[in-house]
Backbone as CSV, one residue per row, in Angstrom:
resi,resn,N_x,N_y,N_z,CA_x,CA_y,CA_z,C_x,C_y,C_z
1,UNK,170.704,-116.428,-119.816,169.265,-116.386,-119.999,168.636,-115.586,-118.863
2,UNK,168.085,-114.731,-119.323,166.946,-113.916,-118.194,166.336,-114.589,-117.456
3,UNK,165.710,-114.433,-116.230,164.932,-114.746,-115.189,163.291,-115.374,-116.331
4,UNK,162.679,-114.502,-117.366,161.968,-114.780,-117.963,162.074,-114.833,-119.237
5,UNK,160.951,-115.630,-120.265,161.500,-115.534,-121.288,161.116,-114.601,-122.286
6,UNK,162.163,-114.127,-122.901,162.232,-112.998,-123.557,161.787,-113.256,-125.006
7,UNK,161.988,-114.911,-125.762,161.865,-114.717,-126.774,163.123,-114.063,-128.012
8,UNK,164.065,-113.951,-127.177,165.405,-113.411,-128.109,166.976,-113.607,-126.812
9,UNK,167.996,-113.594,-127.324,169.085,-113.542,-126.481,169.752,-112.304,-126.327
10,UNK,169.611,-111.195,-126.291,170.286,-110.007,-126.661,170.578,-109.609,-125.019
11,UNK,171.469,-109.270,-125.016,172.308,-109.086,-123.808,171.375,-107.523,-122.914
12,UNK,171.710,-107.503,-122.085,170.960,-106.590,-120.775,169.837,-106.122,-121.052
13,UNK,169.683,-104.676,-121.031,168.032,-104.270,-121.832,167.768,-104.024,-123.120
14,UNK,168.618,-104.525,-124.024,167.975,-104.711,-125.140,167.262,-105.866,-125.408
15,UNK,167.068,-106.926,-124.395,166.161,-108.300,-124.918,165.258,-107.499,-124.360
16,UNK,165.323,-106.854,-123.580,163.702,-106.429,-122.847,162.928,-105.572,-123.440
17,UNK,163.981,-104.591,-123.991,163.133,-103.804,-124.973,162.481,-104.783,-126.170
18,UNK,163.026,-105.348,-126.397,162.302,-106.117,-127.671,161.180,-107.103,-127.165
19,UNK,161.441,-107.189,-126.060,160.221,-108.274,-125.526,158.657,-107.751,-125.288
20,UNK,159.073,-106.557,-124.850,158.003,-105.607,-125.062,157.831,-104.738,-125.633
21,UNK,157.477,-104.498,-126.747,157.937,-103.496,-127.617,156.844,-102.161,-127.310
22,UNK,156.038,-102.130,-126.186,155.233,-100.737,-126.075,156.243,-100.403,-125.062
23,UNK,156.543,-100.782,-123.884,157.435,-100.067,-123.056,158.966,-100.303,-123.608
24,UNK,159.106,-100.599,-124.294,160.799,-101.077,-125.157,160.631,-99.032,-125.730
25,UNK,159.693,-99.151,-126.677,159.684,-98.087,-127.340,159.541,-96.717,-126.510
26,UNK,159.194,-96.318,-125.078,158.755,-95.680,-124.062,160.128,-95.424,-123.615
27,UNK,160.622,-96.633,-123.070,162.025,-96.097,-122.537,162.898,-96.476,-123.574
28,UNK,163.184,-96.205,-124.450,164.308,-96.049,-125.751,163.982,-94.567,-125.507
29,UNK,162.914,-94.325,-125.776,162.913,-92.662,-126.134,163.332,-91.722,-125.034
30,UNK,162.698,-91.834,-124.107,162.868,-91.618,-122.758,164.608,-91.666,-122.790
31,UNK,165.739,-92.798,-122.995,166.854,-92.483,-122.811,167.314,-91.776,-123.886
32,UNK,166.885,-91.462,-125.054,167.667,-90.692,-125.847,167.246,-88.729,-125.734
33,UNK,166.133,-89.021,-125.204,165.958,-87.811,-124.423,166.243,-86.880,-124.005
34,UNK,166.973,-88.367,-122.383,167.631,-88.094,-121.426,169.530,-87.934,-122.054
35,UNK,169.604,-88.522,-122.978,171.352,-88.305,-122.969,171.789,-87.987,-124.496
36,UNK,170.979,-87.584,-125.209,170.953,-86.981,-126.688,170.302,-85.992,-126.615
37,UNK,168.991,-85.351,-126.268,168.189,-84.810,-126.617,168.929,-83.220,-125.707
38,UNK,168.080,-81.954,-126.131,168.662,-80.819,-125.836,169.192,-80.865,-124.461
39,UNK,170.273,-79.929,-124.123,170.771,-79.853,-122.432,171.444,-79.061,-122.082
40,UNK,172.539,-78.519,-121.401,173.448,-77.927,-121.193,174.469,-78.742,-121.330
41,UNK,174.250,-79.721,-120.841,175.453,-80.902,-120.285,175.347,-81.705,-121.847
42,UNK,176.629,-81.615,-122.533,176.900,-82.381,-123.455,176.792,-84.347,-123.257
43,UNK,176.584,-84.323,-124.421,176.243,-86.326,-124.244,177.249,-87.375,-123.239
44,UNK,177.790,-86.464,-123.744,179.266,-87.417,-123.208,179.376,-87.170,-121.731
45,UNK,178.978,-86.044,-120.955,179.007,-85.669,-119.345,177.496,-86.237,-119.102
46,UNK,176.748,-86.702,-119.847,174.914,-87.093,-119.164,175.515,-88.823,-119.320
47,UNK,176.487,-89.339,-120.301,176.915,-90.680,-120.154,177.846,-90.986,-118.870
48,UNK,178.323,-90.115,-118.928,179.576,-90.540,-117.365,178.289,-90.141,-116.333
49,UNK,177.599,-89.604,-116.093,176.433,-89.711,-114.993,175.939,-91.084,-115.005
50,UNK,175.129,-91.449,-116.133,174.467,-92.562,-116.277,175.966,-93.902,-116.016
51,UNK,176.712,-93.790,-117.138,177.636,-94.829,-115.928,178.061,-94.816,-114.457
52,UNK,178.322,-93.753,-114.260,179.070,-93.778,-112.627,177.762,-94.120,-111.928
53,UNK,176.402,-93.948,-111.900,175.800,-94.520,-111.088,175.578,-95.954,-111.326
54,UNK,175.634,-96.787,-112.802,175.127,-97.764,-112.741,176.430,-98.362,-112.203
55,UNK,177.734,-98.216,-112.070,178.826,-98.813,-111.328,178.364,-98.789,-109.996
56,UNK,177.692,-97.725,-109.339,177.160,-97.487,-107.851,176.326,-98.322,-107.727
57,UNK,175.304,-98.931,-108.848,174.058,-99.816,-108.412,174.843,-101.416,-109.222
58,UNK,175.879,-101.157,-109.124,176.839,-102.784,-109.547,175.788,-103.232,-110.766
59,UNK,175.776,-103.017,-111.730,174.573,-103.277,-113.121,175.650,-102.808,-114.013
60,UNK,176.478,-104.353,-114.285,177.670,-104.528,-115.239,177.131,-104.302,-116.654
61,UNK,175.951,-104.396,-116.666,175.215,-104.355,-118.162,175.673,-102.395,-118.617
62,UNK,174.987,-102.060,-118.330,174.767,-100.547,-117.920,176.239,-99.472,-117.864
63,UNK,176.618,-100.440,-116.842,178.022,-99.376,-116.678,179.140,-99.434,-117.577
64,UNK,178.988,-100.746,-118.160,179.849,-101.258,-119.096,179.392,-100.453,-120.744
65,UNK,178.171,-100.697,-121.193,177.859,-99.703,-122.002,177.570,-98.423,-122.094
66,UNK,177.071,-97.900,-121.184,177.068,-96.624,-120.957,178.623,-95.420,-120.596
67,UNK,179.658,-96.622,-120.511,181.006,-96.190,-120.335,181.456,-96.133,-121.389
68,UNK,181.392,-96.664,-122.289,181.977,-97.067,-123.402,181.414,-96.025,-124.823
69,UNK,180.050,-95.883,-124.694,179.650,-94.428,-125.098,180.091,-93.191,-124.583
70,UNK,179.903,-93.282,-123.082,180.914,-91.788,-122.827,182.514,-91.784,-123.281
71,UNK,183.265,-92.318,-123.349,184.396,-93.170,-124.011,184.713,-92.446,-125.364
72,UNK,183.384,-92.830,-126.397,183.105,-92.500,-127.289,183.220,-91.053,-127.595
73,UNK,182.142,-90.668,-126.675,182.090,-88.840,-127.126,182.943,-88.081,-126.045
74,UNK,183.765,-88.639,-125.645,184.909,-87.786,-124.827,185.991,-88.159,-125.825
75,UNK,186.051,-88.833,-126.295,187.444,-89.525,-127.018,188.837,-89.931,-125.942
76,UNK,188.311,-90.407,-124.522,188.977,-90.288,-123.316,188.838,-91.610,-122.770
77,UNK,188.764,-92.862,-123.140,188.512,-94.027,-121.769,189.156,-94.183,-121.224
78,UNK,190.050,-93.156,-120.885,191.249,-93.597,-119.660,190.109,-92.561,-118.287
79,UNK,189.956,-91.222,-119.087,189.076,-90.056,-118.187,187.977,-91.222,-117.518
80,UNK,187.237,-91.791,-118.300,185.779,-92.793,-117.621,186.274,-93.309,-116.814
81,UNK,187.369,-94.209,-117.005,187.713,-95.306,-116.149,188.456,-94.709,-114.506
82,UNK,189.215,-93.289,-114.935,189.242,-92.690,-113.862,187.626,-92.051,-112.615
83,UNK,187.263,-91.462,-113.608,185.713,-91.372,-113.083,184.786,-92.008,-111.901
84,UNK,185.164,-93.449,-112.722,184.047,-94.286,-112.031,185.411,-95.212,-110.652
85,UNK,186.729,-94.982,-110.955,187.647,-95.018,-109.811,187.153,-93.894,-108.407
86,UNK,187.273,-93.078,-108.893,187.132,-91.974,-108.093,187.083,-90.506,-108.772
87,UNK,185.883,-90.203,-108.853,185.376,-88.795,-109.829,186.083,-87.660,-108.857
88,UNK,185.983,-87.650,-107.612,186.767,-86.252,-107.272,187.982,-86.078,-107.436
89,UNK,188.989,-87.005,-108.128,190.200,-87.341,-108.247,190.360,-87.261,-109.833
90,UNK,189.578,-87.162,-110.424,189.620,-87.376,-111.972,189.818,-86.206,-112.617
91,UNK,190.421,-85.897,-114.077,190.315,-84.682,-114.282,189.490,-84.127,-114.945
92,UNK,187.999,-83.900,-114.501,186.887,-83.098,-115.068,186.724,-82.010,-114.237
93,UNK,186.100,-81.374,-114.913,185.596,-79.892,-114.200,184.715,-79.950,-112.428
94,UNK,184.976,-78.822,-112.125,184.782,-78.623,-110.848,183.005,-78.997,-111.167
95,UNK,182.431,-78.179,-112.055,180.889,-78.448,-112.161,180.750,-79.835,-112.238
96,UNK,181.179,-80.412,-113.454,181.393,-81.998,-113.420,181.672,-83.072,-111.660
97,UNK,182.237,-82.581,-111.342,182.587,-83.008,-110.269,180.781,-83.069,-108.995
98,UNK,180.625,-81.582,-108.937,179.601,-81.305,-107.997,178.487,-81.734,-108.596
99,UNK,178.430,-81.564,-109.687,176.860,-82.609,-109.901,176.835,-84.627,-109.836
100,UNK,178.199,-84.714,-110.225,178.183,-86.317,-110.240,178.348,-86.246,-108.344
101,UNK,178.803,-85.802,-107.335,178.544,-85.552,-106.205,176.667,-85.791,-106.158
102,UNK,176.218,-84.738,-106.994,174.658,-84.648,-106.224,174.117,-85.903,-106.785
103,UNK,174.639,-86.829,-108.229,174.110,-88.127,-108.495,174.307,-89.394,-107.426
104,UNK,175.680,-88.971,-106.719,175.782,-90.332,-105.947,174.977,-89.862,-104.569
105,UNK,174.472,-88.937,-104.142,173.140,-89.074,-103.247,172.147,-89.543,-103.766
106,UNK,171.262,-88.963,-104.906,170.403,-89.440,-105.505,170.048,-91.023,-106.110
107,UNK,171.466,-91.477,-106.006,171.107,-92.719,-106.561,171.210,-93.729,-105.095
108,UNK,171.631,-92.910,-103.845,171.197,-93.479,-102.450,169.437,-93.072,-102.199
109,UNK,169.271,-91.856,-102.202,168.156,-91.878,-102.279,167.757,-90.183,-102.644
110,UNK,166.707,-89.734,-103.183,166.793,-88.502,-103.198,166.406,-87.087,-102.540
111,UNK,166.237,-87.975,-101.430,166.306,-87.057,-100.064,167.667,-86.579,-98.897
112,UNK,169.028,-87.613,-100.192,169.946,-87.060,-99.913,170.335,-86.114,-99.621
113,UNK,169.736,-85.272,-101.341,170.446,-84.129,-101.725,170.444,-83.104,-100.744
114,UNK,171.335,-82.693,-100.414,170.966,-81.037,-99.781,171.025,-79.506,-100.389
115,UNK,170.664,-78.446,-99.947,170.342,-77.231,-100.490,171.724,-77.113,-100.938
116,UNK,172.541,-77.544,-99.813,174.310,-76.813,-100.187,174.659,-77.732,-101.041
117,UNK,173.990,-78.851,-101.602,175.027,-79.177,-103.008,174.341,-78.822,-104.495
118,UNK,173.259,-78.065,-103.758,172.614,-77.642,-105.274,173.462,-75.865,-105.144
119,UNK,173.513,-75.135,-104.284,174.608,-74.156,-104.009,175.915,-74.383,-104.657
120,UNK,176.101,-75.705,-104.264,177.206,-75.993,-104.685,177.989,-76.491,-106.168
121,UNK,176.910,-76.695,-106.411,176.716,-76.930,-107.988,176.506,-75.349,-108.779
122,UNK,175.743,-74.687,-108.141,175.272,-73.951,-109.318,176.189,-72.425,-109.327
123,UNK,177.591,-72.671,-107.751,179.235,-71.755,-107.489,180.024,-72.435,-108.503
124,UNK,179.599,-73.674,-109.116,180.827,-74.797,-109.559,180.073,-74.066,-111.253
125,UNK,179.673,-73.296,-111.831,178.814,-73.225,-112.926,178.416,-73.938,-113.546
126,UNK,177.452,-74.566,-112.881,175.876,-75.410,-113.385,174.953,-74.993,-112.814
127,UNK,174.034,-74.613,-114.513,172.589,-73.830,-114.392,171.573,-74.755,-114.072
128,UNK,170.733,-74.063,-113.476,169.566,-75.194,-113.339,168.723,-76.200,-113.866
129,UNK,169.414,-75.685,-115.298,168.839,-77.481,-115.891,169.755,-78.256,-115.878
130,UNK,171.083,-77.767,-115.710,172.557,-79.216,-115.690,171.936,-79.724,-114.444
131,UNK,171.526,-78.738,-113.478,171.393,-80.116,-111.901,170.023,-80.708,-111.974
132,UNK,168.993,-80.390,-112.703,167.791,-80.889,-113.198,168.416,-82.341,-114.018
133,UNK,168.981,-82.215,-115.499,169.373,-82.965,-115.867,170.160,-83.929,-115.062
134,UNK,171.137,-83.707,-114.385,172.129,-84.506,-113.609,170.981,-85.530,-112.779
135,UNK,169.865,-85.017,-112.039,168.975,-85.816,-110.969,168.377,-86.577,-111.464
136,UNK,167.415,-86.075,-112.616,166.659,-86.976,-113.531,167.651,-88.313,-114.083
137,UNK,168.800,-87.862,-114.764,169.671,-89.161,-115.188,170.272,-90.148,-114.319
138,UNK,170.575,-89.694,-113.300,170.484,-90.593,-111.733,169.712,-91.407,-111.468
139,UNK,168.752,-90.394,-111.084,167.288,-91.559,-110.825,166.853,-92.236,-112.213
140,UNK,167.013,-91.753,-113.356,166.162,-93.108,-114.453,167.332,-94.064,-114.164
141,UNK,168.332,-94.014,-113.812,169.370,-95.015,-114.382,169.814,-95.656,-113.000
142,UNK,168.845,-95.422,-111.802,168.685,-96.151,-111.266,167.284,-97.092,-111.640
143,UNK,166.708,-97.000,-111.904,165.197,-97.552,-112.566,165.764,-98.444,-113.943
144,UNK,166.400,-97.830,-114.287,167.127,-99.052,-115.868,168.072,-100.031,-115.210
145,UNK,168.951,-99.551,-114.379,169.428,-100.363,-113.580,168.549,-101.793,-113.156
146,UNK,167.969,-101.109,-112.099,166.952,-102.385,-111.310,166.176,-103.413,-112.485
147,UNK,165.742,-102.426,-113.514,164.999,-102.966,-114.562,166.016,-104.574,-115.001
148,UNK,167.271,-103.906,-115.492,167.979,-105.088,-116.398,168.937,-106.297,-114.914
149,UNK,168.724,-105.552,-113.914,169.028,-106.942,-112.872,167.945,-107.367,-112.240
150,UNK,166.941,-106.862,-112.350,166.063,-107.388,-111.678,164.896,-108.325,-112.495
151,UNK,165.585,-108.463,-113.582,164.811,-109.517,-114.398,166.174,-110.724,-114.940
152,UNK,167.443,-110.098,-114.317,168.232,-111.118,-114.442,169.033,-111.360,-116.040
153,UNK,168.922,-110.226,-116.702,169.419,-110.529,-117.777,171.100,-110.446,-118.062
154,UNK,171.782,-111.161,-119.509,173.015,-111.005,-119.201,173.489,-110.179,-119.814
155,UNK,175.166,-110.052,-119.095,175.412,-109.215,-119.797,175.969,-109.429,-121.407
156,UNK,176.817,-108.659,-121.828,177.449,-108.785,-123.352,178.894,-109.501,-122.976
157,UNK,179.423,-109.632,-124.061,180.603,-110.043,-124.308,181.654,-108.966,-124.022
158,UNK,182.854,-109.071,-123.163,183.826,-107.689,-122.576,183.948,-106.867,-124.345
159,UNK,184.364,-107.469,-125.166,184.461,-107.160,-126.692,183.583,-106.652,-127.580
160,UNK,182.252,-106.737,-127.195,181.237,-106.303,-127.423,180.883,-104.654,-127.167
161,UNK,181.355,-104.624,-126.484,180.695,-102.753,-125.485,181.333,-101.861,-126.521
162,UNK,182.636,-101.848,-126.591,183.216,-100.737,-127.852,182.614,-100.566,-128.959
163,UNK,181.862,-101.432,-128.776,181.279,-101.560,-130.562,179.768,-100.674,-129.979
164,UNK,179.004,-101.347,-129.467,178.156,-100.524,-128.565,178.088,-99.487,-128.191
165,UNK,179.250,-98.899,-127.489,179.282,-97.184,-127.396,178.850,-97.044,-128.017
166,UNK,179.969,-97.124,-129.325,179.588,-96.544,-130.730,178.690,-96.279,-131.497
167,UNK,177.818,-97.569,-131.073,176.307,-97.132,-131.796,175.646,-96.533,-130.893
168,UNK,175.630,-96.589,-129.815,174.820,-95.370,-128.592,175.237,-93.823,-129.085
169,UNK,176.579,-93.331,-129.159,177.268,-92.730,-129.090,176.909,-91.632,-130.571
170,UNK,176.880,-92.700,-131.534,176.513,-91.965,-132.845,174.729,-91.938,-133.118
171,UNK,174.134,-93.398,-133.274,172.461,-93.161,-133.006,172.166,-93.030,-132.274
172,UNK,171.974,-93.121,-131.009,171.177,-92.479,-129.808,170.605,-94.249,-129.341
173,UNK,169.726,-93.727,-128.910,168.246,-94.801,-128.299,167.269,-95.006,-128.650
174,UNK,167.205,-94.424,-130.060,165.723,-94.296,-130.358,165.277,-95.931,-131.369
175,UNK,164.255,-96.290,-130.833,163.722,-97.305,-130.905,163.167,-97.468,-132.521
176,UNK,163.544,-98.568,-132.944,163.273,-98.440,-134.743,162.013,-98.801,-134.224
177,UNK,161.472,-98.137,-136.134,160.215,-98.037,-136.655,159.899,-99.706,-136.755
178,UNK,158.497,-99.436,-136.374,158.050,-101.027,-137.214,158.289,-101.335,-138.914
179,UNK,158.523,-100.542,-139.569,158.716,-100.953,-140.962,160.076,-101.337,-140.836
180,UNK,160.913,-100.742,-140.018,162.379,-101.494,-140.379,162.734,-102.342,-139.091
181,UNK,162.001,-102.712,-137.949,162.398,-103.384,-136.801,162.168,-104.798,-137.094
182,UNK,161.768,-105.152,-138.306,162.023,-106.898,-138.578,163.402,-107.236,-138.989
183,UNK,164.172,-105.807,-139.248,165.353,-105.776,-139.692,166.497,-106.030,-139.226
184,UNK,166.336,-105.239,-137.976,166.951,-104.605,-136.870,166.906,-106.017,-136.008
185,UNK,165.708,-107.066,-135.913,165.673,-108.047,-134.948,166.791,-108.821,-136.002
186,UNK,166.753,-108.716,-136.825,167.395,-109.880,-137.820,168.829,-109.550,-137.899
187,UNK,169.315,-108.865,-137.717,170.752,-108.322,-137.275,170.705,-108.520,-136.135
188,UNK,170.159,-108.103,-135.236,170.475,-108.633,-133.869,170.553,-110.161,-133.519
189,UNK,169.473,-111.101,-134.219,169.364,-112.681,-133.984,171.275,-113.104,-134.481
190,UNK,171.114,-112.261,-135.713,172.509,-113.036,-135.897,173.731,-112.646,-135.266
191,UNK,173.870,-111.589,-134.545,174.800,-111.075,-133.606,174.738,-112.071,-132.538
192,UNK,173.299,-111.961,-131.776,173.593,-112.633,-130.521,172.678,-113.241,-130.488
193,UNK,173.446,-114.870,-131.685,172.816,-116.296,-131.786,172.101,-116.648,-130.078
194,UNK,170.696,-117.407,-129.649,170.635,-118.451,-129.137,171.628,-119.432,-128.969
């Protein structure tokens, strides 16, 4: 049970989105945006960002689903799980490498960053919206982070997340319509009974 009441049991920020459904609907969109919506950086490299930091900000909710979607669109969970072990050791690309570098400053703080790892990023070939993208997904997912521990919510079931990718992975984030979200709660109530 969350710190407050939500009015539903749904595991990390999905009770919250539903609890509020004007900012539920704000940041749904906002993350599908951020890790569906146009980029350089394919879904699956803006998901291993968004996990490897929420492993950095310990937000089991987060890292656990957001892994499990990158998982998804890599067709790799051995690659994630290496990743969030140790990304300079893993086998992704040198660009891959130097921008998840410029995320784990940013998600210390973002006065980390320095000139030479945006240099360094953009010798490793990433254009200036991959390290745009890369910062922005850092910092929201430090903010979703804080959001779903700092109201204390739980997480899912270990068995649960695969299934989850999957729907991250294939629909996105985008927040149902009110004509079909009485629907959507009603599948969810019976998933994750009270």
């Amino acid at each position: 049970m969350s710190f407050i009441q939500t009015g539903n049991s749904y595991p990390g920020i999905l009770g919250l989105l539903y609890y509020k459904s004007s900012t539920g609907k704000t940041l749904s969109s906002f993350a599908h945006s951020l890790l569906k919506g146009p980029s350089g950086l394919t879904s699956g490299e803006r998901e291993l960002i968004a996990s490897y930091v929420s492993k950095l900000n310990q937000c089991d909710f987060c890292c656990d689903s957001h892994s499990a979607a990158a998982a998804c669109h890599l067709n790799q969970n051995e690659l994630v799980e290496q990743v969030k072990k140790d990304f300079r050791q893993a086998a992704i690309s040198p660009k891959m490498k130097a921008l998840l570098e410029i995320a784990t400053k940013v998600q210390k703080s973002g006065r980390e960053v320095m000139t030479s790892d945006i240099e360094n990023a953009r010798q490793q070939g990433a254009s200036d919206q991959d390290i745009h993208d890369a910062v922005l997904i850092a910092a929201a997912f430090c903010m979703f982070n804080r959001y779903v521990d700092g109201l204390g919510t739980i997480p899912a079931q270990d068995d649960e997340y695969p299934e989850m990718g999957k729907q991250l992975a294939h629909r996105g984030y985008k927040y149902p319509p009110l004509i079909i979200r009485w629907l959507v709660r009603r599948i969810l109530n019976k998933k994750f009974r009270k």
